[in-house]
Structure formats: C-alpha cells, structure tokens
N, C-alpha and C positions, 0 to 999 in steps of 0.2 A: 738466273739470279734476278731476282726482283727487288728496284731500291722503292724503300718507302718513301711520301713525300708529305711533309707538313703545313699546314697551310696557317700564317700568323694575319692578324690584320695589326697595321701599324698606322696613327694618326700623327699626321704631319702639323704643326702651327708655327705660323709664320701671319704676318701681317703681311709681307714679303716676297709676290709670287716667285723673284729669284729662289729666293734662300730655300722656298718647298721644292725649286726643280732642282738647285743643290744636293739636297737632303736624301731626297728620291733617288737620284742617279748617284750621289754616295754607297748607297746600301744596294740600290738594283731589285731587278723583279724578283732573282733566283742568287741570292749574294753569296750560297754554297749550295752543293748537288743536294735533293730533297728537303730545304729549305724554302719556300715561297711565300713573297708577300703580297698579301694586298694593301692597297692604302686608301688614308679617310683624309679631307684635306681640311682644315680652319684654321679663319682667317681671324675669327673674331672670339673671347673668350666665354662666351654663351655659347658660341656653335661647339664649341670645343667639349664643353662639358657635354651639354645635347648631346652629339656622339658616344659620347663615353655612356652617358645613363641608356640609350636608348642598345647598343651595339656591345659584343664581344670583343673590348680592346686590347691586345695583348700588351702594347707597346704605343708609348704618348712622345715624340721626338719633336721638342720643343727649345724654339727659337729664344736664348734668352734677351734679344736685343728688341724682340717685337713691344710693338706699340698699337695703344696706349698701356695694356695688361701684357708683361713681359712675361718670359717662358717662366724664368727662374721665381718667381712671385706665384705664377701657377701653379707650380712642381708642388710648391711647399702647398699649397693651397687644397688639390687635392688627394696631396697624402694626408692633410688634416681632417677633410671634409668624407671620404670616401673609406669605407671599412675595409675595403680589397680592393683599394685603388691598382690599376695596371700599370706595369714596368714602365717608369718613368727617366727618359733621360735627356739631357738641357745639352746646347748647343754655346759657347760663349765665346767672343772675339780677342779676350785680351788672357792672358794667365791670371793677371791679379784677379779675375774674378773667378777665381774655384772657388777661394772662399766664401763666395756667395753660391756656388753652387753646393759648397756643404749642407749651408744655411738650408738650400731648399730641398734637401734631403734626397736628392734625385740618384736614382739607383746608377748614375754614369755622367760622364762630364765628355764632351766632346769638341774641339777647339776648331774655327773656322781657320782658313780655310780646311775643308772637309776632307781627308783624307780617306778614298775610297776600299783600301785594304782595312786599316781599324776600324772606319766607320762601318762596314761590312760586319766587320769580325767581333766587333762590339755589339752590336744589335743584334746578331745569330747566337753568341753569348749568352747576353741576357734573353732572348725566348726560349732556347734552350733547358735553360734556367726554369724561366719562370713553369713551364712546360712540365719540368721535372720536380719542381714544389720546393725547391731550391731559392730562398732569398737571397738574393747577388750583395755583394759587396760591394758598396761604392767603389766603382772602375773608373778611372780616368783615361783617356784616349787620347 
C-alpha cells in the first residue's frame, strides 16, 4: 500500500522571530500522514507580498499583532488586492478581536497562545480545502 504525500508551501509573517517559531512548530513539518509543509518566512509587508506574487502560496498565517503593518490589516488587503488571493489565516491574542478578524475576511481565526492540535488541524483543513477547490468557511480555532 502506497500513501500519497502533498506538498503545501505556507508563508509565515511575523515582525516577531518568536511568534514565526511559534507558528512553525504549531502546525510542524508533517502536522498529519501525507500532509507536508514547506515554509516562506516575512518579516516585513513588501517581503510578504513579494512572495506571494513571485511563489505558489497555498497558505499566508499571519501574525495580527505585528508591526508596523499588522496581519489582520493584511488579510483584508490582499483578499482586496489579489484575484485568487491564497488561503489566508490571522493569528490574534485577545477574543475581542475576531471581530477584527471578520473585518479582514481571513478564511480562519487562530488564538495565541498557539494550540498545536487545532492549529495543526486548522491549516491541514484549509489546504485540504483549498486543494480540493473548496472555499472554507471562516473557521475559528
């Protein structure tokens, strides 16, 4: 029996080297069997997009606390700006702010601290997803 394996690229932003090693070891290399990530790292919201225009990005997991261009200001940014913008999902420290994460239309909501089983099962979720031509549902985590 032979398992198939997928390969996503997932860009991480963060101002925050913490919060991208967070982030990282949240989800993991292989976060289920035939599942594999690779990842894109920025720091700054020029490098951010740069990747995205230049690279096949499956998945954008952004920091909405970073500075000075915070995730959630992004999210909405380039679902406005990008015709098939990639699965987008914001990272926020407090509950009251999902409703900013509505705002920024980001296809998942993810609460620090990072919980490594959702945050896992949320982003294999959504690639899955997007994978399958499937638009997600805003998910909160």
């Amino acid at each position: 029996m032979t398992t198939s394996t997928s390969e996503y690229a997932v860009l991480l932003y963060s101002h925050r080297p913490a919060v991208i090693e967070q982030m990282r070891s949240a989800i993991g290399e292989e976060p289920v069997e035939g599942v594999k990530i690779e990842y894109a790292v920025a720091s700054e919201y020029d490098e951010a997009v740069s990747l995205i225009d230049k690279y096949a990005v499956d998945l954008v997991l952004l920091d909405g606390e970073a500075q000075p261009a915070g995730g959630l200001g992004i999210a909405r940014q380039l679902r406005d700006e990008f015709d098939e913008p990639p699965t987008l999902a914001v990272v926020v420290a407090r509950a009251a702010d999902r409703w900013l994460a509505a705002w920024s239309r980001a296809d998942a909501v993810l609460m620090h601290p990072l919980n490594p089983v959702t945050t896992g099962q949320t982003v294999v979720d959504l690639l899955v997803s997007r994978a399958e031509g499937v638009a997600p549902a805003q998910r909160a985590a």
